[in-house]
C-alpha positions in Angstrom: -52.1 0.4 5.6 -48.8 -0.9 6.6 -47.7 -1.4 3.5 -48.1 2.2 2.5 -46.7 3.4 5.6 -43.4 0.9 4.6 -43.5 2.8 1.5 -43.7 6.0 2.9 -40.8 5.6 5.0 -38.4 4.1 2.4 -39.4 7.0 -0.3 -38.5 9.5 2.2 -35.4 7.7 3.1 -34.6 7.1 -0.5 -35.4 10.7 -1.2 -32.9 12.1 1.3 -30.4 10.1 0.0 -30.5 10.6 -3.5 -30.8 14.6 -2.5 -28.1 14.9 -0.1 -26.1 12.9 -2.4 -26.5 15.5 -5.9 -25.9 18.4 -3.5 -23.1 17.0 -1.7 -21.6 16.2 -6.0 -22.4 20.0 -6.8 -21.0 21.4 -4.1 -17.3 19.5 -4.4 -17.2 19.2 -7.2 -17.5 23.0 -8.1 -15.6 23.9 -6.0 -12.8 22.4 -7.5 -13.6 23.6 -10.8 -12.2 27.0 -11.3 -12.1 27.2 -14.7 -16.5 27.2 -15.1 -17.5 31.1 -14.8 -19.3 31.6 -11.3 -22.9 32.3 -13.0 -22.3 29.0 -14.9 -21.8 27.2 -11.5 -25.2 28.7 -10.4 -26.9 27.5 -13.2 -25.0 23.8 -12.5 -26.6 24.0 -9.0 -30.2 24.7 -10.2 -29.7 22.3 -12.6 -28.7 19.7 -10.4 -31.2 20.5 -8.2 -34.2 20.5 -10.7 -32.7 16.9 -11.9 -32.7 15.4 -8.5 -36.7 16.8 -7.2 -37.5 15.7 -10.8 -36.0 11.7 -9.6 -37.5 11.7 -6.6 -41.2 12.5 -8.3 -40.3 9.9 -10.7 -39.8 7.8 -7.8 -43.4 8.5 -6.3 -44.6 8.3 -9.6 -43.4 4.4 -9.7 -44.4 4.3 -5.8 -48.0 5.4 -6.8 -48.1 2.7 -9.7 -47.2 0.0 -7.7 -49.1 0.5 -4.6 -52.2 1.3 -6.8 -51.8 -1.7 -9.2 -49.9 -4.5 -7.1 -51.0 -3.9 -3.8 -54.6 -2.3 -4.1 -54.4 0.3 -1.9 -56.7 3.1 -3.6 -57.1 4.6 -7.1 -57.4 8.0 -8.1 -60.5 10.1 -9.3 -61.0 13.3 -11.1 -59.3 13.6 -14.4 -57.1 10.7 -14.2 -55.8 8.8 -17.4 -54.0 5.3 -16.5 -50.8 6.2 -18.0 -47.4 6.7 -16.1 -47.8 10.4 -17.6 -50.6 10.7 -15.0 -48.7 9.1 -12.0 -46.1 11.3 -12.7 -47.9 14.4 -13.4 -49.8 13.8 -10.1 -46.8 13.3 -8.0 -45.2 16.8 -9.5 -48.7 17.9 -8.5 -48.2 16.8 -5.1 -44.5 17.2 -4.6 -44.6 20.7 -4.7 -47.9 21.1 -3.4 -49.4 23.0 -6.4 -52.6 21.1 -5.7 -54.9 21.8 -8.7 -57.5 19.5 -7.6 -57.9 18.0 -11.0 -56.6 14.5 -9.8 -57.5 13.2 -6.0 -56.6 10.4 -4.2 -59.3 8.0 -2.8 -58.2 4.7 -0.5 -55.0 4.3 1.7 -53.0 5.8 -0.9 -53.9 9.4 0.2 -51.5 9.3 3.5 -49.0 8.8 1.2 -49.4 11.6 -1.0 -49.5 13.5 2.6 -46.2 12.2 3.1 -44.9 13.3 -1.0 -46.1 16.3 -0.1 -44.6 17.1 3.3 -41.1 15.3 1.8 -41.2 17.1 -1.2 -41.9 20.6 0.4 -38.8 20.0 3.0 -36.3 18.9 0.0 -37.5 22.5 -2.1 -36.5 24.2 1.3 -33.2 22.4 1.4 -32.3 23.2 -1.8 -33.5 26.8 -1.3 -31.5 27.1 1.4 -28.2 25.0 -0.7 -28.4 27.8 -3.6 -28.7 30.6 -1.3 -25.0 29.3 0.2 -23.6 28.5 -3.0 -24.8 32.1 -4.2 -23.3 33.7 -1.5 -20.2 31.8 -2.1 -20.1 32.8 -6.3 -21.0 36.2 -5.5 -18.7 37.4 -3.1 -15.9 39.6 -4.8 -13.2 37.8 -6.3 
């Protein structure tokens, strides 16, 4: 259980990083960039923003592998194929908190979906809250 709350703690650090970081890259550098139309710049940000949830539930998807298959702290039930497709398609699942039900967690490994869950619902509202700014920036008259 420690070691799952270790992870849990480093993926959330490692998540806040790696997000803070691409928005903190869109927003200087667009702003330096006059010569990209303003609706292009919004379509940067989302982007940007799609690339960097999409590495962080790559990284869960890696974090769900390992503590699964090197440190034995659960499996998964339901519909689950062992392929990294699955680990990854699960995290999405869990990330954004779709939840379809079609893949469950079953041993330790289920507070850290909790945790994907939770980290993955603050970083959508982060970035809802980044584009709203940066659309309120872009669509101010010129």
């Amino acid at each position: 259980m420690i070691t799952a709350g270790f992870a849990c703690v480093l993926l959330l650090v490692l998540c806040t990083l790696i997000h803070y970081e691409m928005l903190g890259f869109l927003k200087f550098s667009l702003a330096r960039t006059a010569a990209i139309p303003r609706r292009a710049k919004l379509i940067v940000v989302i982007l940007g923003s799609m690339g960097s949830h999409f590495l962080q539930i790559t990284l869960f998807a890696a974090a769900y592998f390992l503590l699964r298959d090197r440190f034995g702290l659960g499996t998964f039930g339901g519909e689950f194929k062992d392929s990294f497709f699955s680990f990854l398609y699960y995290s999405a699942e869990t990330y954004t908190s779709l939840g379809f039900g079609d893949i469950f967690p079953i041993g330790a490994i289920r507070m850290f979906t909790g945790i994907e869950a939770l980290t993955g619902l603050v970083m959508i509202g982060w970035t809802a809250s980044f584009t709203y700014l940066e659309m309120t920036r872009y669509w101010a008259d010129p």
